[in-house]
Structure formats: structure tokens, C-alpha cells
mmCIF file as gemmi writes it, N, C-alpha and C atoms, coordinates in Angstrom:
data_model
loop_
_atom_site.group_PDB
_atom_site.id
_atom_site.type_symbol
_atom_site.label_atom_id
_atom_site.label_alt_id
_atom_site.label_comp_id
_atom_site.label_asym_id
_atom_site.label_entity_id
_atom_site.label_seq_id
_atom_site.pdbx_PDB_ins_code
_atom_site.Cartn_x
_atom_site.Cartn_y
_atom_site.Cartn_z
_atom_site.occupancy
_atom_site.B_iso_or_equiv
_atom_site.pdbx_formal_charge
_atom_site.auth_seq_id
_atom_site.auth_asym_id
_atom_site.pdbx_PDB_model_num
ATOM 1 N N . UNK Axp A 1 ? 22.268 35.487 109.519 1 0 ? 1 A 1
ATOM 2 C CA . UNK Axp A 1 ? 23.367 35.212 110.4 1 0 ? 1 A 1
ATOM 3 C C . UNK Axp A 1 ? 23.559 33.699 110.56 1 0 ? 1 A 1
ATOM 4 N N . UNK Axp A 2 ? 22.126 32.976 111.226 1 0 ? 2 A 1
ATOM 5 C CA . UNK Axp A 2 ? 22.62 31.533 111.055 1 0 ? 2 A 1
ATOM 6 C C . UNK Axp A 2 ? 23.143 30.997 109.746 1 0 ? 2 A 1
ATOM 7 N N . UNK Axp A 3 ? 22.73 31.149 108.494 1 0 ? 3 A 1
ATOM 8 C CA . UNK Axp A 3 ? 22.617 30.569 107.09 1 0 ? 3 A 1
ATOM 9 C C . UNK Axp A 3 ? 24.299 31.021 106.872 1 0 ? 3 A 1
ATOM 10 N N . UNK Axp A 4 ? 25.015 32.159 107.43 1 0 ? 4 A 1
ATOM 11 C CA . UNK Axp A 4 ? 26.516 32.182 107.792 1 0 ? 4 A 1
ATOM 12 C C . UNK Axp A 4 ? 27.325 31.625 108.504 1 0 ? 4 A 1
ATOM 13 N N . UNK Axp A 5 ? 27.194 31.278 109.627 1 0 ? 5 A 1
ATOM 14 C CA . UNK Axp A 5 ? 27.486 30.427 110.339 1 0 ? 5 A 1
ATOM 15 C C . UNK Axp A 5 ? 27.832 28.969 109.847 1 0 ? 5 A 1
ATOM 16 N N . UNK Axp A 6 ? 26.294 28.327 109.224 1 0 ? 6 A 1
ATOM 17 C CA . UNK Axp A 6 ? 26.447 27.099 108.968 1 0 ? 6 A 1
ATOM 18 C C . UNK Axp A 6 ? 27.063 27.158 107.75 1 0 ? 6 A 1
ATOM 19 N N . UNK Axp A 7 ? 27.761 27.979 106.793 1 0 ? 7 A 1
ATOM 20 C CA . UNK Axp A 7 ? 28.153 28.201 105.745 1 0 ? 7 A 1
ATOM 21 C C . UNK Axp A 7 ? 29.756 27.902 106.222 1 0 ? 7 A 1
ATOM 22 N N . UNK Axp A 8 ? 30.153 28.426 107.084 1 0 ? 8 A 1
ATOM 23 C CA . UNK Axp A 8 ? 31.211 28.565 107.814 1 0 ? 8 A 1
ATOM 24 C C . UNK Axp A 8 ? 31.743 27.185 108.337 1 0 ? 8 A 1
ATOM 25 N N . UNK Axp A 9 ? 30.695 26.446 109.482 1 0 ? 9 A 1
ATOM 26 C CA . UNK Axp A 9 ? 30.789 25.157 109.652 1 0 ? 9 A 1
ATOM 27 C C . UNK Axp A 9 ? 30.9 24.109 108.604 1 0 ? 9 A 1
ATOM 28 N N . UNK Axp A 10 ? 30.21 24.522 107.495 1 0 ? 10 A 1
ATOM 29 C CA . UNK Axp A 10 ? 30.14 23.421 106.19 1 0 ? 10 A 1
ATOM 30 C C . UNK Axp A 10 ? 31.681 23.496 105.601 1 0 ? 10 A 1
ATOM 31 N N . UNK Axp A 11 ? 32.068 24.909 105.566 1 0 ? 11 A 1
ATOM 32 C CA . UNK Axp A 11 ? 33.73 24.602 104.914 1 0 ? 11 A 1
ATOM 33 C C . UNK Axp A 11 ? 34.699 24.369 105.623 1 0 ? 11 A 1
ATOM 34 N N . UNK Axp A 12 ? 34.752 24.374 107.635 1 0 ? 12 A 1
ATOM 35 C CA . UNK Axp A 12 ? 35.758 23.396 107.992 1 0 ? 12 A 1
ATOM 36 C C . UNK Axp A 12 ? 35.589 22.066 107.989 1 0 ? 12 A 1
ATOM 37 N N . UNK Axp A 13 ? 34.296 21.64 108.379 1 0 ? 13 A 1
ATOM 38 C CA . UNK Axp A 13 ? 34.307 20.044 107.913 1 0 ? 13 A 1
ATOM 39 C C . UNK Axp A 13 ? 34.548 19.915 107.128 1 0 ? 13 A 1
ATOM 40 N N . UNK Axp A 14 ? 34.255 20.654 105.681 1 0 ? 14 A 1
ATOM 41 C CA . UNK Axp A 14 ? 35.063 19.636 104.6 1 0 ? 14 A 1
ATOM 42 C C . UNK Axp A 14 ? 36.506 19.858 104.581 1 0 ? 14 A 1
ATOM 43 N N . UNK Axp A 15 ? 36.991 20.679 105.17 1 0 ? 15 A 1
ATOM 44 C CA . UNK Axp A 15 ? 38.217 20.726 105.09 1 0 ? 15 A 1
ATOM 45 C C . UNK Axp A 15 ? 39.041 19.385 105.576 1 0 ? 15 A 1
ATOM 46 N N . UNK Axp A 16 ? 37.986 18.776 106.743 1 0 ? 16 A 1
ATOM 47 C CA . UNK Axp A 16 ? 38.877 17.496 107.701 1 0 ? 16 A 1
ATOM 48 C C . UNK Axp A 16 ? 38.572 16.075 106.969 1 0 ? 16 A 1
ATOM 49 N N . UNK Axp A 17 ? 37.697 16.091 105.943 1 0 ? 17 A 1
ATOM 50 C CA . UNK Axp A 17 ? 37.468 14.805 105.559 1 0 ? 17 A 1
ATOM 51 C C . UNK Axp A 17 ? 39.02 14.033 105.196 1 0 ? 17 A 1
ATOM 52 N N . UNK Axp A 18 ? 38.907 13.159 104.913 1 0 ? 18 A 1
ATOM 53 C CA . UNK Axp A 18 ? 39.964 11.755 104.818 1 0 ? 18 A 1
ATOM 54 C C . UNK Axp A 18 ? 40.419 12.114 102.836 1 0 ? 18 A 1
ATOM 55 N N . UNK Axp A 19 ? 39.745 12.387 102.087 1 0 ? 19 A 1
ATOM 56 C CA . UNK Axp A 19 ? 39.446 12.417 100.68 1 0 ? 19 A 1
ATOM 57 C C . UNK Axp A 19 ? 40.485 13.365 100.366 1 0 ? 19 A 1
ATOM 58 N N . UNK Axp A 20 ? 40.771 13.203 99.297 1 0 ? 20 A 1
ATOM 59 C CA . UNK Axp A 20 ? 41.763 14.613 98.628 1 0 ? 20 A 1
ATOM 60 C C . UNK Axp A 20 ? 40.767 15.95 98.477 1 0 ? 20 A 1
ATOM 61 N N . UNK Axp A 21 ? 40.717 16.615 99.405 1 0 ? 21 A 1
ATOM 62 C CA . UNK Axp A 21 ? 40.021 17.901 99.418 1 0 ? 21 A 1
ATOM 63 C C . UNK Axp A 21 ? 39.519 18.218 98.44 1 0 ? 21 A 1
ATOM 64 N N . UNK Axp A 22 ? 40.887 18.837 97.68 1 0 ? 22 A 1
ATOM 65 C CA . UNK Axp A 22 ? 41.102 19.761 96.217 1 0 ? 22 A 1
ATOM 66 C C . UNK Axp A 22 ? 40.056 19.104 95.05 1 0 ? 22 A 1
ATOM 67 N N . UNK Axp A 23 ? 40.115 17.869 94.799 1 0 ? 23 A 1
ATOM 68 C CA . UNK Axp A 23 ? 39.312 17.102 94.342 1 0 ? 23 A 1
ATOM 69 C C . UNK Axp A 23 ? 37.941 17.002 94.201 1 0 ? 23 A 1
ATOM 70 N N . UNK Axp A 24 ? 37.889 16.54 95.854 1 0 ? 24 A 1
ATOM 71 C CA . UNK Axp A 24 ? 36.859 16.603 96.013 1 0 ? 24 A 1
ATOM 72 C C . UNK Axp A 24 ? 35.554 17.897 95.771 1 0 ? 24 A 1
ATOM 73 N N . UNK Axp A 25 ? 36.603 19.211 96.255 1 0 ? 25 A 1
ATOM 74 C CA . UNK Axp A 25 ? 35.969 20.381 96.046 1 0 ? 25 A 1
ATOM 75 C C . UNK Axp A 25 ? 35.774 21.02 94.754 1 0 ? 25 A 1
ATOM 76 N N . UNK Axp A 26 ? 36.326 20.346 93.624 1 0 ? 26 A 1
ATOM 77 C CA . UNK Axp A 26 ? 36.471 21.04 92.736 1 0 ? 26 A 1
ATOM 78 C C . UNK Axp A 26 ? 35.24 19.514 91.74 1 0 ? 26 A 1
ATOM 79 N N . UNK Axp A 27 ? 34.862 18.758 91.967 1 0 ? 27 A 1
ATOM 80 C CA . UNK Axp A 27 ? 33.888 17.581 91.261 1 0 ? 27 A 1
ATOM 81 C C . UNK Axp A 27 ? 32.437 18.574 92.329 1 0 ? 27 A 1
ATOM 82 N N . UNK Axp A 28 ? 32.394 19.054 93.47 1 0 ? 28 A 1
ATOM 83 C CA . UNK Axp A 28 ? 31.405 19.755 94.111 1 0 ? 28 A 1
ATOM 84 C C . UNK Axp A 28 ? 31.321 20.806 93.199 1 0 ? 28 A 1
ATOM 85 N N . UNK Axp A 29 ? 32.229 22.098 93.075 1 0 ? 29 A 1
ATOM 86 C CA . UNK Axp A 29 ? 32.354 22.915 91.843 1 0 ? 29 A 1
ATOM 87 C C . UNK Axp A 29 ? 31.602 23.06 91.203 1 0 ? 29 A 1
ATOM 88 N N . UNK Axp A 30 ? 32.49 21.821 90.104 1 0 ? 30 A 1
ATOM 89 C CA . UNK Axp A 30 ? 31.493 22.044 88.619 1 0 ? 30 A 1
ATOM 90 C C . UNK Axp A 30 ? 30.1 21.092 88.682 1 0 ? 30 A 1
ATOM 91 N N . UNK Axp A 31 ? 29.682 19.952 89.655 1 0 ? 31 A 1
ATOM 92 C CA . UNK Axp A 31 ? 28.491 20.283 89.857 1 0 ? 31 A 1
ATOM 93 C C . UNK Axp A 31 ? 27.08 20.968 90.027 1 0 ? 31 A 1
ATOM 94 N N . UNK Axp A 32 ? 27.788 22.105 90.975 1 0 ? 32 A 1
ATOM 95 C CA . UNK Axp A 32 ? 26.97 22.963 91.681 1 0 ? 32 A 1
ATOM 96 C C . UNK Axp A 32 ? 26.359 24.05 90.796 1 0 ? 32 A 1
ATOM 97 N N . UNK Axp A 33 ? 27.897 24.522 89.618 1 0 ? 33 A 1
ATOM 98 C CA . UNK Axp A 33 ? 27.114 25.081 89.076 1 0 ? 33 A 1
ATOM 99 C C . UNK Axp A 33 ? 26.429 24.474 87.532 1 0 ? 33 A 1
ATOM 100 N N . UNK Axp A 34 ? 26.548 23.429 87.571 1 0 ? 34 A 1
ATOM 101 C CA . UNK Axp A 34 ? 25.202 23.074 86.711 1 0 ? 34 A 1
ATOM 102 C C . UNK Axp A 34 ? 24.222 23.291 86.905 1 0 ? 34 A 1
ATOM 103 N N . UNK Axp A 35 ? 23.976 22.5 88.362 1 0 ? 35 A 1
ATOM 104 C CA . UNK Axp A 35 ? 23.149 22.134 89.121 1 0 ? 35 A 1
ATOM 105 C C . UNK Axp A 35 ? 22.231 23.84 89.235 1 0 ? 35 A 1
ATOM 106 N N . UNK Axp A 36 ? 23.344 24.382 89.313 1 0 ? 36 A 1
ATOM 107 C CA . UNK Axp A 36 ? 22.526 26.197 90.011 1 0 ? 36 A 1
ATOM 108 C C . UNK Axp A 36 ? 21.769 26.746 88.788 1 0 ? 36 A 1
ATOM 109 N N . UNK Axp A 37 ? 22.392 25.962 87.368 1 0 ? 37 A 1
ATOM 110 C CA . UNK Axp A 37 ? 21.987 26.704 85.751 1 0 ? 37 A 1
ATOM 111 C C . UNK Axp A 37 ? 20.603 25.773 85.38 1 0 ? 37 A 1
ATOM 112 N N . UNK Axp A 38 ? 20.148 24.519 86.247 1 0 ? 38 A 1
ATOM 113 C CA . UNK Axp A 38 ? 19.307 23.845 85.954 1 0 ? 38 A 1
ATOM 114 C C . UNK Axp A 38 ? 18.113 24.367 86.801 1 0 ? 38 A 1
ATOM 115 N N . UNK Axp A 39 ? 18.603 24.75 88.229 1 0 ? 39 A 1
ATOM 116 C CA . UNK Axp A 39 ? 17.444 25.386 88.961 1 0 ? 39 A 1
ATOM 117 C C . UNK Axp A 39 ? 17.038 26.787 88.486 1 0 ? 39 A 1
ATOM 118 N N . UNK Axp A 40 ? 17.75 27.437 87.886 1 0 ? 40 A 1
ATOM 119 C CA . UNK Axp A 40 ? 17.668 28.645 87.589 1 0 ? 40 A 1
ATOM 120 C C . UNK Axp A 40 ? 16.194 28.224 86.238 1 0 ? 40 A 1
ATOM 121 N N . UNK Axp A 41 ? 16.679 27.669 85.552 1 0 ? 41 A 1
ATOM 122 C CA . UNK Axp A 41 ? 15.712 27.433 84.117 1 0 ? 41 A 1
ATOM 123 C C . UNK Axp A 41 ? 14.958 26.454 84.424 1 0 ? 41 A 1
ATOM 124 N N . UNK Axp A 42 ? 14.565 25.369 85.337 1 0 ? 42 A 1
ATOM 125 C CA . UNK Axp A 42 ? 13.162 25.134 85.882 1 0 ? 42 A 1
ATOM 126 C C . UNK Axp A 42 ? 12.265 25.51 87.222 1 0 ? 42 A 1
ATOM 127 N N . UNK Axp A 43 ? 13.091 26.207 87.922 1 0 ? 43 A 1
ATOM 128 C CA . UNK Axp A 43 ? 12.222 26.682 89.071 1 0 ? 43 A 1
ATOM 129 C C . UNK Axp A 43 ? 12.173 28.141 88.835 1 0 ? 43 A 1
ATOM 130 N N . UNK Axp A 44 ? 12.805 28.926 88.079 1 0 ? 44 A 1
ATOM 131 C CA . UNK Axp A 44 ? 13.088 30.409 88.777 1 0 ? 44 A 1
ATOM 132 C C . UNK Axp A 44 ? 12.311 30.446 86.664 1 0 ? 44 A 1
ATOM 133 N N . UNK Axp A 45 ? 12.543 29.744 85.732 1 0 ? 45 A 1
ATOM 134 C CA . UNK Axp A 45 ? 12.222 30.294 84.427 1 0 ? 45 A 1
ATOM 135 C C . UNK Axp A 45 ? 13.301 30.912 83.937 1 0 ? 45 A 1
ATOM 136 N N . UNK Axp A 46 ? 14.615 30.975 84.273 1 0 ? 46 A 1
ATOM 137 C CA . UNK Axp A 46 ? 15.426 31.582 83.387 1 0 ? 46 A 1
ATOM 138 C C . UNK Axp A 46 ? 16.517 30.851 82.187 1 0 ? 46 A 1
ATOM 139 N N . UNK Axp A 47 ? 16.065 30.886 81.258 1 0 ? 47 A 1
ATOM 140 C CA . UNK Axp A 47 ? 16.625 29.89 80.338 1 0 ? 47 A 1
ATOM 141 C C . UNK Axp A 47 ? 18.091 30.317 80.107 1 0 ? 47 A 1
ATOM 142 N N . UNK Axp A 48 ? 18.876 29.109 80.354 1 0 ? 48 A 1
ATOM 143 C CA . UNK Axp A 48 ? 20.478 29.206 80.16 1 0 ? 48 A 1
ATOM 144 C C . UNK Axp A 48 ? 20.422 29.571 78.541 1 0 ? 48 A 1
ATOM 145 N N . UNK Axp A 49 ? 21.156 30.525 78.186 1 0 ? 49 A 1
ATOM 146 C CA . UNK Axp A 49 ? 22.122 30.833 76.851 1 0 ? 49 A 1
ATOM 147 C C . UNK Axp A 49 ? 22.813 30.108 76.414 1 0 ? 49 A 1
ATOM 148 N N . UNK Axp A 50 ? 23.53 30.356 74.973 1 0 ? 50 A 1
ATOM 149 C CA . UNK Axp A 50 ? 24.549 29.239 74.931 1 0 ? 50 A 1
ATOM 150 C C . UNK Axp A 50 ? 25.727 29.645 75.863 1 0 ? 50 A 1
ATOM 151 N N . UNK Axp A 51 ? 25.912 30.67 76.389 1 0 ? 51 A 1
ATOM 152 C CA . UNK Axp A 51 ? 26.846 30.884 76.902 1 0 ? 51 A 1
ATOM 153 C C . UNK Axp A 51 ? 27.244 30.529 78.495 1 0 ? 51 A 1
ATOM 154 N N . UNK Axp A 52 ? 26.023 30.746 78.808 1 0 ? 52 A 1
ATOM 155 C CA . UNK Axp A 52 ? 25.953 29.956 80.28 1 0 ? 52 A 1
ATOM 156 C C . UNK Axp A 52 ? 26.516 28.479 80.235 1 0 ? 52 A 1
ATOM 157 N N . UNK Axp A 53 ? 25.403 27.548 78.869 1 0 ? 53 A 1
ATOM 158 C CA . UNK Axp A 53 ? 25.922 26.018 78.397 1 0 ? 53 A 1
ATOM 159 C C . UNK Axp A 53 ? 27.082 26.01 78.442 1 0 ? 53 A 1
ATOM 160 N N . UNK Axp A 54 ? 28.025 26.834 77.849 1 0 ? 54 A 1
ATOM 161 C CA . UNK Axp A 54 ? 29.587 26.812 77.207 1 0 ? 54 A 1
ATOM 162 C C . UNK Axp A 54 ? 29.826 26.966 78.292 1 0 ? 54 A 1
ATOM 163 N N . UNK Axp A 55 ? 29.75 28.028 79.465 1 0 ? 55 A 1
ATOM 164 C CA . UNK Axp A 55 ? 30.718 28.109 80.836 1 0 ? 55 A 1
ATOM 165 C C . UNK Axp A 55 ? 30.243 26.595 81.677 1 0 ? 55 A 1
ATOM 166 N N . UNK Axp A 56 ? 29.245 26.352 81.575 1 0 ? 56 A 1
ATOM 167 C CA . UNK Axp A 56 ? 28.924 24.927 82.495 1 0 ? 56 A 1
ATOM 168 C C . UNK Axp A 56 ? 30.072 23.637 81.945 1 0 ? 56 A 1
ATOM 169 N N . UNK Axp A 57 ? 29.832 23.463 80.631 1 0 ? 57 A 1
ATOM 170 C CA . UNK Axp A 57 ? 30.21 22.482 79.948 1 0 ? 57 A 1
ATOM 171 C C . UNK Axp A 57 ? 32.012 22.869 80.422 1 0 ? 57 A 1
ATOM 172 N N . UNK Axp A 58 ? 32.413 23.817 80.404 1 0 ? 58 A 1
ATOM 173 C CA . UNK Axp A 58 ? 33.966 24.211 80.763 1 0 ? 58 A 1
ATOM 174 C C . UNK Axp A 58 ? 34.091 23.73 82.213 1 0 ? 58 A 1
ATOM 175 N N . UNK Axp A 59 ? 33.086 24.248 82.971 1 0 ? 59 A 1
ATOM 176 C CA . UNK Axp A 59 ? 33.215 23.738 84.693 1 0 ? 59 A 1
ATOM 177 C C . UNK Axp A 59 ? 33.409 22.382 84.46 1 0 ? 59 A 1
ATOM 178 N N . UNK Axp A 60 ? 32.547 22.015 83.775 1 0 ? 60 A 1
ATOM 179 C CA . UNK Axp A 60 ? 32.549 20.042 83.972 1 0 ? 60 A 1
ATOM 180 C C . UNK Axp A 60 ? 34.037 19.396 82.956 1 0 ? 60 A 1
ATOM 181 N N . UNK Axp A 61 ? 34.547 20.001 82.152 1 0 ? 61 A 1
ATOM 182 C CA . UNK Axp A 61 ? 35.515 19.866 81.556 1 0 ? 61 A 1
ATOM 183 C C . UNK Axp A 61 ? 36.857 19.588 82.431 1 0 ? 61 A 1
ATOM 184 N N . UNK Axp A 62 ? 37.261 21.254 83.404 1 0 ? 62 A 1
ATOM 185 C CA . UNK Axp A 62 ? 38.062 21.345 84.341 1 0 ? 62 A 1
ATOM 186 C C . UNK Axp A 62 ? 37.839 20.652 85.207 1 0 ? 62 A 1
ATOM 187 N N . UNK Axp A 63 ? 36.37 20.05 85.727 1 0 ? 63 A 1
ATOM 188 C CA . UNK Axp A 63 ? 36.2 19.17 86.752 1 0 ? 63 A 1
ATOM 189 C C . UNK Axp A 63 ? 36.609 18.331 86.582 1 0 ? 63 A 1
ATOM 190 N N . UNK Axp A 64 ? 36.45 17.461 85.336 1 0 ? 64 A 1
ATOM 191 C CA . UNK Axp A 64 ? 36.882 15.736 85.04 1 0 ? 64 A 1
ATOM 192 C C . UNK Axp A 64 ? 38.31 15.461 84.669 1 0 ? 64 A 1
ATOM 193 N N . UNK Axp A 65 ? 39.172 17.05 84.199 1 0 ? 65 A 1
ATOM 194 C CA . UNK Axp A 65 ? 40.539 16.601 84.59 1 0 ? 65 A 1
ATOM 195 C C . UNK Axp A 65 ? 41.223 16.948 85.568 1 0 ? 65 A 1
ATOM 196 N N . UNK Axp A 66 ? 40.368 17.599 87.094 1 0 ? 66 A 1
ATOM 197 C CA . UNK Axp A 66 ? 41.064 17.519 88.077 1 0 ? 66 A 1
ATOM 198 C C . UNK Axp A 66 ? 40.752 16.484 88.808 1 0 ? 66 A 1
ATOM 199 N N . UNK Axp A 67 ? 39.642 15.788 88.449 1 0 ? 67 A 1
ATOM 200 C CA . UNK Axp A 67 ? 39.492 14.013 89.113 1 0 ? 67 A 1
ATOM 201 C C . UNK Axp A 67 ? 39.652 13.28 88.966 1 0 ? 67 A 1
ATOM 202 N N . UNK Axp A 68 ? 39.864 12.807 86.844 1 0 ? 68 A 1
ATOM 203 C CA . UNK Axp A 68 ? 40.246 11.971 86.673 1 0 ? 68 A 1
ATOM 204 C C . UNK Axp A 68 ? 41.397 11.993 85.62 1 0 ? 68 A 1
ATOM 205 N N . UNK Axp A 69 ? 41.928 13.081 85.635 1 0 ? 69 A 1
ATOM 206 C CA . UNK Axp A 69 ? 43.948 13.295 85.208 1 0 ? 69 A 1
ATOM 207 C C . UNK Axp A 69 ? 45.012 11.808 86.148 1 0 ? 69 A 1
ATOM 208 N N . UNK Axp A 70 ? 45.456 10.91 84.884 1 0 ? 70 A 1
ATOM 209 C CA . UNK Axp A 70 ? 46.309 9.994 85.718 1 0 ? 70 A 1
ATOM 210 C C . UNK Axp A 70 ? 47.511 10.732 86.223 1 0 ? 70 A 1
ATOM 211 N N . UNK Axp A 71 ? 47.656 10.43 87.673 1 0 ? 71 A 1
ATOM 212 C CA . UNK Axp A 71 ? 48.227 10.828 88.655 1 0 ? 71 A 1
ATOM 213 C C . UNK Axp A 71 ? 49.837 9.73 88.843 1 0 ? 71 A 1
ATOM 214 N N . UNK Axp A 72 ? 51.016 10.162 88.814 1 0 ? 72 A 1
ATOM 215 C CA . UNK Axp A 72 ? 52.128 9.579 89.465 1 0 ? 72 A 1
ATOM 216 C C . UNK Axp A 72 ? 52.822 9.146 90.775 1 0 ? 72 A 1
């Protein structure tokens, strides 16, 4: 219940930051799930596939042209 809560609190604050949200949330994104495919294969032992690689490498793909696409 708490670990919901603060799950809850964590996505209206980010909602109020000053930053372009969308952005911001989407460079968190494809972080996270690297980040989740790296803990998975050194803490937990489960070795990413190529296919996991290929969906990560796509997260970070879509990530870097929704952050750094020149803007008008």
C-alpha cells in the first residue's frame, strides 16, 4: 500500500516540474528499461537475449529522438 502511494506521489511531482515533461519522461523511459535489463542479468542472473538487446537499443533509439529531434 505505501510502495503505491509513493508511486502515486512520484508521478504528480513529476508532473509539476519546470522541464518539458514529455521529454523528460520519455529519456527516464528508455533509461529505466536498460537499466531494469542490466539488473535483471547481474543481480537476479538472467541474461538479456538478443532480443531484449534489440528492444533496449529501440527504447534508447526513440529516446534520443524525442530529446534530441531539432525542434522549431
Amino acid at each position: 500500500m505505501l510502495g503505491g502511494i509513493i508511486l502515486v506521489i512520484y508521478g504528480i511531482v513529476a508532473t509539476l516540474q519546470t522541464a518539458n515533461f514529455g521529454r523528460v519522461y520519455a529519456a527516464y523511459g528508455g533509461i529505466f528499461i536498460v537499466m531494469a535489463m542490466i539488473w535483471g542479468w547481474k543481480v537476479d542472473g538472467v541474461i538479456p537475449d538478443r532480443y531484449d538487446i534489440m528492444g533496449g537499443l529501440i527504447a534508447l533509439l526513440g529516446m534520443g529522438i524525442i530529446m534530441f529531434a531539432p525542434r522549431h
